[in-house]
MILOPA-117145 format. One record per residue (C-alpha): residue in three letters; x, y, z; residue number from 1. Coordinates in steps of 0.2 Angstrom, whole numbers, plus 2048, in hexadecimal, padded with zeros to 3 digits. Layout:
! MILOPA-117145
(node "ALA", (X, Y, Z), NUM) ...
***
This chain:
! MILOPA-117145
(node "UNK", (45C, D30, 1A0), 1) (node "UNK", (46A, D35, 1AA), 2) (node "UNK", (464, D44, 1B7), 3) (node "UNK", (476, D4B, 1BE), 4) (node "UNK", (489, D4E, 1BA), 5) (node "UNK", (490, D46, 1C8), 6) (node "UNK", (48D, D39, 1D5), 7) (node "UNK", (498, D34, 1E3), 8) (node "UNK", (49D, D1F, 1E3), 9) (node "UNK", (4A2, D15, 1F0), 10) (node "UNK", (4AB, D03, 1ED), 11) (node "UNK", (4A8, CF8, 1FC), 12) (node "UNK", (4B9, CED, 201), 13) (node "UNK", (4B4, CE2, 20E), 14) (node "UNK", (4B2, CCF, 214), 15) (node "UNK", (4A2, CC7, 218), 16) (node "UNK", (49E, CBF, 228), 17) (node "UNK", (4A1, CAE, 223), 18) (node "UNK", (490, CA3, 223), 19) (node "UNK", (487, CB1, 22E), 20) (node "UNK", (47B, CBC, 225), 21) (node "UNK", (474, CC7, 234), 22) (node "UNK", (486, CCC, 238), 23) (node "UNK", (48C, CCB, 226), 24) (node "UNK", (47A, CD8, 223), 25) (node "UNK", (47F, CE3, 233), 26) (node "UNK", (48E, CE5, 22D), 27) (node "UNK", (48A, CEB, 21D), 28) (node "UNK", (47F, CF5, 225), 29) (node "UNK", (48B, CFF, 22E), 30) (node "UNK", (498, D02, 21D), 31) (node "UNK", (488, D07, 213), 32) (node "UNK", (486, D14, 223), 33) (node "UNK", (49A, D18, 221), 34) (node "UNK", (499, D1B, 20E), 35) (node "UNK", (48B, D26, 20F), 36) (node "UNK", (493, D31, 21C), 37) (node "UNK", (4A0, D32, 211), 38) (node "UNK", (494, D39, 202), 39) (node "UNK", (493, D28, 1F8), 40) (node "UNK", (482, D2B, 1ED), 41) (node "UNK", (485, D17, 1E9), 42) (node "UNK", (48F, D08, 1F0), 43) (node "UNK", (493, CF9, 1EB), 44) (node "UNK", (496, CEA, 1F4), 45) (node "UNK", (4A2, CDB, 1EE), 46) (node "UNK", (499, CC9, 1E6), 47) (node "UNK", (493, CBE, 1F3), 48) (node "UNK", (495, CCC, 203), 49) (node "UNK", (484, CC3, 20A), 50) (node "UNK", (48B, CB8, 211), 51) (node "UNK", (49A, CB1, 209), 52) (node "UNK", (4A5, CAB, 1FA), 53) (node "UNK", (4AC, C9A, 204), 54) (node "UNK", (4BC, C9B, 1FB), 55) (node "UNK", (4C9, C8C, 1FD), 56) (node "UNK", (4BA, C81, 205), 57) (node "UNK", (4B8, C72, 1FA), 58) (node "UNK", (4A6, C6A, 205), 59) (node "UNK", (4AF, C5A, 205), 60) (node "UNK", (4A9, C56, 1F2), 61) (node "UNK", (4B4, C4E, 1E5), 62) (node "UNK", (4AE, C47, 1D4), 63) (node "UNK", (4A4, C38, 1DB), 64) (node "UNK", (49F, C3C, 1EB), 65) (node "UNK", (49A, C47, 1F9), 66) (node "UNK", (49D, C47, 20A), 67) (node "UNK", (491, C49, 21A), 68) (node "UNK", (49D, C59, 222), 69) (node "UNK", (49D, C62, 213), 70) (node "UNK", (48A, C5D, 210), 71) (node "UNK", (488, C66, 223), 72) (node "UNK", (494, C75, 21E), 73) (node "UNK", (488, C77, 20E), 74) (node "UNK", (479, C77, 219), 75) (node "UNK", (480, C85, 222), 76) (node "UNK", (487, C8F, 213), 77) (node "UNK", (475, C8D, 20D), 78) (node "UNK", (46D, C92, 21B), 79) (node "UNK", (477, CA6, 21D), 80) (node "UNK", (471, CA9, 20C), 81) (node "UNK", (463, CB4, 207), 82) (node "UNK", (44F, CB2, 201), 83) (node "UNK", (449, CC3, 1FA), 84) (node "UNK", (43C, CC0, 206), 85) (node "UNK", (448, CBF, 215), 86) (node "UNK", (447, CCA, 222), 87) (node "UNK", (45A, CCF, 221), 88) (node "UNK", (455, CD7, 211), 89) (node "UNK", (44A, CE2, 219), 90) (node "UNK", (457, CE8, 227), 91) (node "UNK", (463, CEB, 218), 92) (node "UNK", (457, CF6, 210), 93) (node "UNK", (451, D01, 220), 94) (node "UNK", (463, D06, 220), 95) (node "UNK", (464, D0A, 20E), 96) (node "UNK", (456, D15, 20F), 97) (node "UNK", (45C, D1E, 21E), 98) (node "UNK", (46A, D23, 211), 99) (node "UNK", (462, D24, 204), 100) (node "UNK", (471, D1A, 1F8), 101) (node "UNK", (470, D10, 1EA), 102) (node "UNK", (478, CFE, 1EE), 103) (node "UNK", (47C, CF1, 1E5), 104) (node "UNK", (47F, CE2, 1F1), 105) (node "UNK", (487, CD1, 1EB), 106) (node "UNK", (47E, CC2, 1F5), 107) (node "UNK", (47C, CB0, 1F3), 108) (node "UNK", (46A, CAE, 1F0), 109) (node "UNK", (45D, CA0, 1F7), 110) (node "UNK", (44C, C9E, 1EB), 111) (node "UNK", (43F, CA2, 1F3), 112) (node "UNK", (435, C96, 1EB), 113) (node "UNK", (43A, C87, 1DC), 114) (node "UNK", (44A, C7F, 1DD), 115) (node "UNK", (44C, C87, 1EF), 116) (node "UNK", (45C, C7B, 1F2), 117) (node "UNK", (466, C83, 1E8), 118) (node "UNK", (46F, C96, 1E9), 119) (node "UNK", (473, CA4, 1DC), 120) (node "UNK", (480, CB0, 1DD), 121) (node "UNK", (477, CC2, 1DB), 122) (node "UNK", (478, CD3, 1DA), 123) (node "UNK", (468, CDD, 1E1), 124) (node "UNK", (466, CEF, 1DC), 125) (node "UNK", (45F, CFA, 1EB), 126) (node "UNK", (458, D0A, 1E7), 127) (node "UNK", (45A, D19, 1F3), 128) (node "UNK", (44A, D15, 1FC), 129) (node "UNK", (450, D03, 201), 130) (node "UNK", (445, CFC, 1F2), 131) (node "UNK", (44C, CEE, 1E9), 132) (node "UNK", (44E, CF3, 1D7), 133) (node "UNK", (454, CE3, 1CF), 134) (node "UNK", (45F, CD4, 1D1), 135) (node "UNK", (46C, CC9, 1C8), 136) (node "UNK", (471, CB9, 1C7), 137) (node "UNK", (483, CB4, 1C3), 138) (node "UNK", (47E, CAA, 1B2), 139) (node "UNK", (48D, C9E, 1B2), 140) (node "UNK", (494, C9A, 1C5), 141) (node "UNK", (4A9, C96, 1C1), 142) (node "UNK", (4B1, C85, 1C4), 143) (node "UNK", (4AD, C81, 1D6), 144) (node "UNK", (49F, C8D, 1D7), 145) (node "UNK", (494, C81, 1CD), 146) (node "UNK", (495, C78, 1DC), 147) (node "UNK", (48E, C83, 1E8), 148) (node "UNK", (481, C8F, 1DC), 149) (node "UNK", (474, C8E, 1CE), 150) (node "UNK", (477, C96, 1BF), 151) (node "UNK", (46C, CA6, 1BD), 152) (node "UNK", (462, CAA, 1AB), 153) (node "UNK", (45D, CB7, 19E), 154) (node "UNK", (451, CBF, 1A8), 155) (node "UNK", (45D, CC8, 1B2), 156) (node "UNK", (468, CD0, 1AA), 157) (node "UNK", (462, CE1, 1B1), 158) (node "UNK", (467, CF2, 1B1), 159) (node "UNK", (45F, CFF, 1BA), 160) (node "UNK", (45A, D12, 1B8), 161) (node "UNK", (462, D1E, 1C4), 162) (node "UNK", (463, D30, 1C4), 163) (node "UNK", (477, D2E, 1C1), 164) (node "UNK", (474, D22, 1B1), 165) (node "UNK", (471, D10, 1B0), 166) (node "UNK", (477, D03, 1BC), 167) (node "UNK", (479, CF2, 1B7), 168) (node "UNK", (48B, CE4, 1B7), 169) (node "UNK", (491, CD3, 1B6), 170) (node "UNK", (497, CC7, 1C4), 171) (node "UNK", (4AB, CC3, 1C4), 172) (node "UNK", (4AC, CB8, 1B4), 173) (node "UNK", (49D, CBB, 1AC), 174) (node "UNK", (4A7, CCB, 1A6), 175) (node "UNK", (4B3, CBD, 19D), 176) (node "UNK", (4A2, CBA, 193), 177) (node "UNK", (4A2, CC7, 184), 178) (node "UNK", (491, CC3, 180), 179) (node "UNK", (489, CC8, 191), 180) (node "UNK", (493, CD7, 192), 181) (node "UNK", (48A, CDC, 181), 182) (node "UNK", (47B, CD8, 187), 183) (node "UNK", (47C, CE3, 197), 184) (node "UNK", (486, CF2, 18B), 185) (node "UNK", (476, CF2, 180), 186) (node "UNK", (46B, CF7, 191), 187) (node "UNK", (476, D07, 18F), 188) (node "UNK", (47E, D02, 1A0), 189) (node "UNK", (488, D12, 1A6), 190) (node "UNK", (48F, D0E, 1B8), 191) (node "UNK", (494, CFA, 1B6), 192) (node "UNK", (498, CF1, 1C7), 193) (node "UNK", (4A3, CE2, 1C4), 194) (node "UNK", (4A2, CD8, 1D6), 195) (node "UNK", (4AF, CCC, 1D6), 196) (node "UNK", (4B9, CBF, 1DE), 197) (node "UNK", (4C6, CBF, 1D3), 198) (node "UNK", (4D7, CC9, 1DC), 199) (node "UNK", (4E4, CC6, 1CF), 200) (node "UNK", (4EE, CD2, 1C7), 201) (node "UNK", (4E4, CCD, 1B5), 202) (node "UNK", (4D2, CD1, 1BB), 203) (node "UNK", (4DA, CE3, 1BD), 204) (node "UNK", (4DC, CE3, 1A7), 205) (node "UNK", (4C8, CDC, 1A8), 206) (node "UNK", (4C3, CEC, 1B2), 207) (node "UNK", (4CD, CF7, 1A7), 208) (node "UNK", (4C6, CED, 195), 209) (node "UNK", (4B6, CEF, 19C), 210) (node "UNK", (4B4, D00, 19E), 211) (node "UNK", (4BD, D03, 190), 212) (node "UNK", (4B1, CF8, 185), 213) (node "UNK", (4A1, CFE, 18D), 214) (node "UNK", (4A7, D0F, 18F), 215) (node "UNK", (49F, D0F, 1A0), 216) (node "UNK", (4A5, D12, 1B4), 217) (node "UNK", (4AA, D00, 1B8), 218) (node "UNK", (4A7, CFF, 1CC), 219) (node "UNK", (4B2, CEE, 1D1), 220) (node "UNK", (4B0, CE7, 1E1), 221) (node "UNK", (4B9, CDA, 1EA), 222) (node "UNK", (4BB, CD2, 1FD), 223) (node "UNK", (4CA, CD2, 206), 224) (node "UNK", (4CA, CC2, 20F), 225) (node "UNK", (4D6, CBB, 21D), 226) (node "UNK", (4D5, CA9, 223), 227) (node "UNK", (4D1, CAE, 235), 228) (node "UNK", (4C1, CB5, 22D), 229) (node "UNK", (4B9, CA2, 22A), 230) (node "UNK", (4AF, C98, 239), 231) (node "UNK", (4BC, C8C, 241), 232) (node "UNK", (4AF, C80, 244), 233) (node "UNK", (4AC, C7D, 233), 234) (node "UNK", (4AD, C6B, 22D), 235) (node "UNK", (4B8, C6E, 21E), 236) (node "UNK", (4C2, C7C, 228), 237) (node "UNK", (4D1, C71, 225), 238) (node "UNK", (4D0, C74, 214), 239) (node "UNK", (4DA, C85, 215), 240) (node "UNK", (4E8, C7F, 21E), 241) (node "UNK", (4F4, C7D, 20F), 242) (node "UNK", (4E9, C90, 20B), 243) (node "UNK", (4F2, CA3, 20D), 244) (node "UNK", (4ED, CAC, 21C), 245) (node "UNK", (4E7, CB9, 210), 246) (node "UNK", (4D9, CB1, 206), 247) (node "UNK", (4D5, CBE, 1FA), 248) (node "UNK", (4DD, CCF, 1FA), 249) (node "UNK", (4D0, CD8, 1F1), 250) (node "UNK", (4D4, CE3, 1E3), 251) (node "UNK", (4C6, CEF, 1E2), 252) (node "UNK", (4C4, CFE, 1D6), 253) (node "UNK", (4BD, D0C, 1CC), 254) (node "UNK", (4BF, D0F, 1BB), 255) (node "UNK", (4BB, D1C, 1AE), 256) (node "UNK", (4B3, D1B, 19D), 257) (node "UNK", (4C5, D1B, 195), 258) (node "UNK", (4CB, D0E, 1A3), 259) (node "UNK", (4D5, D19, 1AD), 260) (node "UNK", (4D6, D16, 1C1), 261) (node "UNK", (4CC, D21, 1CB), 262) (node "UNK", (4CF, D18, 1DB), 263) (node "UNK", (4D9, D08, 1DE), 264) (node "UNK", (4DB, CFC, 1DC), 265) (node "UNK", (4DB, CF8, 1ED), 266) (node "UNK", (4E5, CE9, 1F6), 267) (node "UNK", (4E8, CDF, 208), 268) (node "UNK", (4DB, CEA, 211), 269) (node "UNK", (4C8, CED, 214), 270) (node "UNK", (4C5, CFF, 211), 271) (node "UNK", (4B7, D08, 203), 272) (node "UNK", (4BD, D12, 1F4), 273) (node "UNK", (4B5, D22, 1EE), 274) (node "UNK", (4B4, D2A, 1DF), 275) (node "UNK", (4AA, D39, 1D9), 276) (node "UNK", (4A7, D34, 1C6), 277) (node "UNK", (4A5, D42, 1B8), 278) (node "UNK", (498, D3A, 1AE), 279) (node "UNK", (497, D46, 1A0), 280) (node "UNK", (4A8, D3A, 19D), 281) (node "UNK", (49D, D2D, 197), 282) (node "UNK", (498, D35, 186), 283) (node "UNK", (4A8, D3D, 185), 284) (node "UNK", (4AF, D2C, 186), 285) (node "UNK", (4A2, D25, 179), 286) (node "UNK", (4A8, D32, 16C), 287) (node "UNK", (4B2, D25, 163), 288) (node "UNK", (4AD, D16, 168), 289) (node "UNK", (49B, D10, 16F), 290) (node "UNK", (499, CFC, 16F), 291) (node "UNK", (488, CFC, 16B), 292) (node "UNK", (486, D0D, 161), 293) (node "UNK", (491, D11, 151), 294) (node "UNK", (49E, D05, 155), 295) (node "UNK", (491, CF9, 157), 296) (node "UNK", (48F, CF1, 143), 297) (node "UNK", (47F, CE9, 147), 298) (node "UNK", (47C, CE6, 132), 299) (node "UNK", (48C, CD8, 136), 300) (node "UNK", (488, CD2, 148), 301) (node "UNK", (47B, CD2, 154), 302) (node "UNK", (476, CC8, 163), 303) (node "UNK", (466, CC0, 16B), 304) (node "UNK", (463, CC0, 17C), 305) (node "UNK", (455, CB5, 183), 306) (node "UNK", (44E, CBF, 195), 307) (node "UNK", (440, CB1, 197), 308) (node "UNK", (441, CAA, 1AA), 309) (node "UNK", (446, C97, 1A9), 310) (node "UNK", (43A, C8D, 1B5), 311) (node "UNK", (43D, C7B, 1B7), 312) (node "UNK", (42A, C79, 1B7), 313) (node "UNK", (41C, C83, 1AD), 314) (node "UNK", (40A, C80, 1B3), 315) (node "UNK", (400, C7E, 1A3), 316) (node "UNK", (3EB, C7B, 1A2), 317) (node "UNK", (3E5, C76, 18F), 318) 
***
């Protein structure tokens, strides 16, 4: 149950440190420091900010075959990801608790254990004490992402409690899949992060449906990359010479319950957006419509949602 009237959000524009996760953590570090300053209560950070989204890089892979430089580049893209056991993590958290914020951090994920060649993009949910609340996995990685992560299952979709209303989102196209949206709306999600990669002018209508649909605050975050930003001793470097110089130009935004701009959207620049959300808006907002409450029509449709963890193995004694 929500606590408190208002709470102050921040929207984190920025790039990674391509393929380097201590400087890629330090510097998130230093903008959750910033935002906090600035009164943010939570921040959100944009899909993949640990330690990279390595747009325009193809790993030297066509249909049929791989090649040994984009196998090396791989190895170290795999490598600046993140365990949940790492000790990154825990630097990350000391600094969250010096704040005392609530983050939500995109990542690339590395298994701890099972499967642990292979990496998910996530969302981890930090409480104000540095404690990680929950995570999620991206449940379908688009086109060329299959490539590079792991699909993510039932068993995290997760929302979290906070005293501002519940927490919880999608990763850039999964808020294309009306089904997952549902199942996140019926958590009662109140403030909905939409981390994305996605800087067209259409995502923009995504934010705006969203929140019009859930009748939620839709946090949307995005980097904003340049082509100076990536290693120049990669391998498959060459594969962004034909590329912009501006590789993403962001795109992040707040929107209210009726999909109205509070902040943004924001373009060709790193910078944070803030917005103080009213969230006595969200009921008012619900009056006429609320997508899992009387507009809902459960006696014509309803949908099943299977949470179980999916493990390639299951140790089992008769």
């Amino acid at each position: 149950m929500r606590q408190l009237e208002t709470v102050t959000v921040a929207v984190v524009q920025a790039a990674s440190v391509m393929m380097d996760l201590a400087a890629s953590v330090d510097k998130a570090r230093h903008l959750i420091t910033e935002a906090h300053q600035q009164g943010a209560n939570l921040i959100v950070f944009p899909e993949a900010f640990l330690s990279g989204y390595p747009r325009g890089l193809g790993f030297t892979t066509v249909v049929g075959s791989r090649g040994l430089d984009g196998r090396r580049d791989w190895g170290r893209y795999w490598r600046s990801a993140v365990s949940l056991s790492d000790p990154a993590l825990a630097r990350l958290a000391d600094t969250i608790a010096q704040t005392g914020c609530y983050v939500a951090m995109g990542v690339i994920e590395r298994a701890d254990h099972g499967g642990d060649g292979t990496l998910y993009g996530t969302t981890l949910y930090f409480g104000p004490d540095g404690t990680l609340l929950g995570k999620h996995r991206k449940l379908k990685p688009t086109a060329a992402e299959r490539l590079i992560w792991g699909e993510g299952d039932g068993s995290t979709l997760t929302v979290v409690d906070t005293p501002y209303g519940r927490l919880g989102g999608l990763i850039c196209w999964e808020n294309y899949m009306p089904l997952a949206r549902m199942a996140i709306y019926a958590k009662g999600v109140t403030l909905y992060v939409a981390p994305t990669a996605d800087a067209r002018d259409t995502w923009q209508a995504t934010l705006q449906h969203v929140a019009c649909e859930g009748r939620c605050f839709v946090l949307a975050c995005n980097q904003f990359v340049t082509k100076d930003m990536y290693p120049r001793d990669l391998a498959c470097y060459p594969d962004l010479e034909d590329l912009p110089d501006e590789m993403c130009r962001g795109g992040s935004a707040i929107v209210n319950p009726l999909g109205q701009y509070l902040a943004g959207p924001l373009y060709h620049t790193e910078g944070i957006l803030y917005a103080q959300l009213d969230l006595r808006e969200i009921e008012e907002a619900r009056f006429d419509f609320d997508v899992t409450g009387h507009y809902a029509r459960p006696d014509v449709f309803s949908l099943a949602v299977n949470e179980a963890p999916q493990e390639s193995v299951r140790a089992w004694r008769g």
